[in-house]
N, C-alpha and C positions, 0 to 999 in steps of 0.2 A: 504494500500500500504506500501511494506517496508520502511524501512529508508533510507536504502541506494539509491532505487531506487528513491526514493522522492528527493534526493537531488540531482542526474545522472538529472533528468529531471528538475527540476527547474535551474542548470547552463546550462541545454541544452535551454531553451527556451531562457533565457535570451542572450545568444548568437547566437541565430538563428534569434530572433529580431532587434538584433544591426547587426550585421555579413554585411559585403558589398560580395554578389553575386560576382566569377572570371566567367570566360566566354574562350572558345576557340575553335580554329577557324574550322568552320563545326560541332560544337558541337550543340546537343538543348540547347535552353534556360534555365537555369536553373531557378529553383523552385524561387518562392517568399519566402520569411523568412516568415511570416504569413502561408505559406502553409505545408513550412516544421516543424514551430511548433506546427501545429494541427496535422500536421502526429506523429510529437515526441510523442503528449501524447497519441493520439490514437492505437501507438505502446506499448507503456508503460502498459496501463491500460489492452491491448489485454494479454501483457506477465504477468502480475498479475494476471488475471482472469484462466488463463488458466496452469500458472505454479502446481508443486507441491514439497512442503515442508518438507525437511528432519526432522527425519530422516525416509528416503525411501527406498526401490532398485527400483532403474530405468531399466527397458529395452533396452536396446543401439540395438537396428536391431537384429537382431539374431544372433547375437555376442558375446556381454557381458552382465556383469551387474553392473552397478555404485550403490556403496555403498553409497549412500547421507546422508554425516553427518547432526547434529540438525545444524540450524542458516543458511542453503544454499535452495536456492530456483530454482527448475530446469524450463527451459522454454522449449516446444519442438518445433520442427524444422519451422514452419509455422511462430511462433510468434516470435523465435528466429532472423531468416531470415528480418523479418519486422524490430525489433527493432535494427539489425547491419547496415541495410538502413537508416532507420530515424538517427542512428548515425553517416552518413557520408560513410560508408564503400561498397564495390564493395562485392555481393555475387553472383557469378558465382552459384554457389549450396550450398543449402541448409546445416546447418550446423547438426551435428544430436541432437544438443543442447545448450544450455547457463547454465553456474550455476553461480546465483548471492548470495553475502552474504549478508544477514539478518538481521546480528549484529547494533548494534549504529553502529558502525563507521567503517563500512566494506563500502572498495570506491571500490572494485576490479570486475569484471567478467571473466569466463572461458568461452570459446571456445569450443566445443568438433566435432569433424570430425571424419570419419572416410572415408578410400580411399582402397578399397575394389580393388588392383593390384596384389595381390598373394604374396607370399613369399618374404621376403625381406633377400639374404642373407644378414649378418653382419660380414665379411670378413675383411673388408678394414677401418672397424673403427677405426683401427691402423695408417691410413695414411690419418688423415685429413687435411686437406690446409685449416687455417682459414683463410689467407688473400683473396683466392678466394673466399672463400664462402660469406667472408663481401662484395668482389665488387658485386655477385651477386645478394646478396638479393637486396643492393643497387638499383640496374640495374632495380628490382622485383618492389621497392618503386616508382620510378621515372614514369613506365609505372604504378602505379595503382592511381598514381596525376592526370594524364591526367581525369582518369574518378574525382575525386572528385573534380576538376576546375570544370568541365563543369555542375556539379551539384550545384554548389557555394558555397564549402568547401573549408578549407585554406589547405595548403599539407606538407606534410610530408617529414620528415630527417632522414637518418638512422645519427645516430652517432659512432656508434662503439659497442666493447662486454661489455658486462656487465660478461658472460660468457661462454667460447668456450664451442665446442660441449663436451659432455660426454658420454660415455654410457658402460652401466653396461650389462655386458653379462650373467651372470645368472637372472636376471630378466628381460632381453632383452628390458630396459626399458631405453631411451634416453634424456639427457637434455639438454637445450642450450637455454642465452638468450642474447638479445638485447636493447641498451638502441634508442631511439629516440626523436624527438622534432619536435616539429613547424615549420618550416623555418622563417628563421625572427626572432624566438625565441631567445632572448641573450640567451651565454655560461654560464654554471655555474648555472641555475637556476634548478628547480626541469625537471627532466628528464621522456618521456614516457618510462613503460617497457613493453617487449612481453617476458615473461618465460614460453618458448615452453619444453611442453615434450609429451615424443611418447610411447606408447605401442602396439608396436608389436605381431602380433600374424600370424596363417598359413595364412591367403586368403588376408592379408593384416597388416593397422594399425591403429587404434585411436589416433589421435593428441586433446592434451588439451593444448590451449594456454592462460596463464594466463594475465589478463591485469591490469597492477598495476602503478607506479613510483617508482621514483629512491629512494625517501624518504620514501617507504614502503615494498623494496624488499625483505630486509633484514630479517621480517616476516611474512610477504603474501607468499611468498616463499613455507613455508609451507603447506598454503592450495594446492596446486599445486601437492608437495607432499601426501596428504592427500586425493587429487582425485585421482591421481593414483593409489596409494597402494590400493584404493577402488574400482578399476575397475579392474573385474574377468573376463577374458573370458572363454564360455562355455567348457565345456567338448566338445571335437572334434575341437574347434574353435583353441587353445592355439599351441603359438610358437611350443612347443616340439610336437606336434601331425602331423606334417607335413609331407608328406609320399613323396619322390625323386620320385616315379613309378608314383604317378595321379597326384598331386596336381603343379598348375600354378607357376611358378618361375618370381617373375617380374622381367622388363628389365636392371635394377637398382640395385644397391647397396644402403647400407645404408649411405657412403657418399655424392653419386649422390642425396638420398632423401633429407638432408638438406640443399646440395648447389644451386642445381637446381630447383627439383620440390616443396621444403618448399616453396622457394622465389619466382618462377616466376605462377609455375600451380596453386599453393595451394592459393596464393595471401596471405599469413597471416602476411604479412605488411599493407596491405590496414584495418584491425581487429586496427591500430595504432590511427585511425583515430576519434575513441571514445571518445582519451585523448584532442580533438581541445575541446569536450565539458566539458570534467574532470575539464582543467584547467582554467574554466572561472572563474573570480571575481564576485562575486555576490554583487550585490550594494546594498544599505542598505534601498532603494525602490524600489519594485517590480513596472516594468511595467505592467499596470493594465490589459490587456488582459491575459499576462500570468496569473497572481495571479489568477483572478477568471475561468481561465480554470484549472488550479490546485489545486484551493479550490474545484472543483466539483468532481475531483478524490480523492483527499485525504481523503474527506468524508464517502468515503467507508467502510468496515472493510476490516483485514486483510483480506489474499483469502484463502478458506476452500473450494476450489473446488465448489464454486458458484460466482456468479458475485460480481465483486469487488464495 
């Protein structure tokens, strides 16, 4: 098992242990902490056994192709899906992937979607409102707490930009991130990030949403970049191929897609949700249930495309 995932999952157990279940009203019961950290690892170990290891090219639908650099581990959409649940987060559908890094000390994962609405013109990128678009995502946050209460996860804050939207018209390639926190969480401490970027193309677009903090932006950053640049879409697929006579026009623009349907359709605030388990304390003894359901995974070898 990685490193990095070894360590995602040992402060997720540890705090799915201690964690006090929220509850609301007409809601089901939410999960036992025992329950949700046997799912943790049996998501975990699902997305090790099954992932695969740069460097790769991945298939993205028949759309693109992700250039997966060395030291990143792709998960796909099945195992992906499970392990963004076991982390807390609301998955309406399926994501078309995870890329986690490998490295000693890689804390981060990616997101990767893709939302298959047809053409996006990019017209209006010139006239962004970022104050609305913080109240929306906002608004986006607030309805995706309802689902993590009821499951017994603590909820989320937007706090503000880290950095407005961007976007670059000859690569028709979009950036924009967001800093978040805890509720509850004092000001001034390490901050969650979501550094969303979009790749555009004719029948739609691939969002890769990087999940990092505030203490790590500043070079994680570049893996972000680094998925992008490496995600090609096909011959026929690509922005410029887009023919006005056949091909679907979505209903939307490209600032309609960040303010509205980023925050509220997409949910890629409730993706925020990972960092309840990032930033837990690890005590300096293990609760012995975790330990020895973790010592049964860790035993494994890496994964080479057999069981871990």
């Amino acid at each position: 098992m990685t490193a990095s995932l070894r360590r995602w999952l040992l402060a997720a157990c540890l705090v799915l242990l201690t964690q006090t279940a929220g509850h609301a009203q007409q809601a089901p019961a939410p999960q036992s902490a025992e329950a949700r950290q046997q799912e943790l690892i049996a998501a975990g170990a699902a997305a090790e056994r099954t992932g695969t290891n740069g460097p790769a090219d991945i298939p993205l639908l028949d759309q693109a192709v992700l250039h997966l650099p060395e030291s990143m581990l792709f998960v796909p959409p099945n195992e992906a899906s499970r392990l963004l649940r076991a982390w807390g987060n609301r998955v309406p559908t399926a994501p078309v992937g995870l890329v986690l890094g490998t490295a000693r000390n890689d804390d981060w994962v990616v997101v990767i979607r893709f939302v298959k609405e047809g053409y996006i013109k990019d017209d209006d990128a010139k006239d962004w409102k970022a104050d609305e678009l913080l109240t929306s995502i906002r608004e986006g946050a607030e309805e995706s707490n309802k689902d993590r209460v009821a499951r017994g996860f603590e909820e989320m804050e937007v706090i503000g930009w880290i950095a407005p939207p961007k976007y670059d018209p000859a690569t028709h390639r979009l950036v924009w991130s967001l800093a978040q926190k805890r509720k509850g969480q004092p000001d001034g401490g390490v901050q969650a990030v979501n550094y969303n970027t979009y790749a555009l193309g004719r029948d739609g677009y691939f969002s890769l949403a990087l999940l990092t903090d505030s203490k790590r932006i500043a070079t994680e950053r570049q893996v972000a970049g680094a998925l992008l640049a490496g995600l090609s879409y096909l011959d026929g697929k690509r922005y410029e191929d887009f023919n006005a006579s056949t091909d679907h026009i979505a209903e939307y623009g490209l600032a309609a897609l960040v303010g509205v349907v980023a925050a509220k359709k997409l949910g890629l605030l409730a993706l925020a949700g990972v960092f309840v388990l990032k930033f837990a304390k690890i005590g300096a003894v293990l609760l012995a249930g975790a330990g020895l359901a973790l010592r049964k995974i860790f035993r494994g070898r890496r994964n080479t495309g057999g069981d871990a």
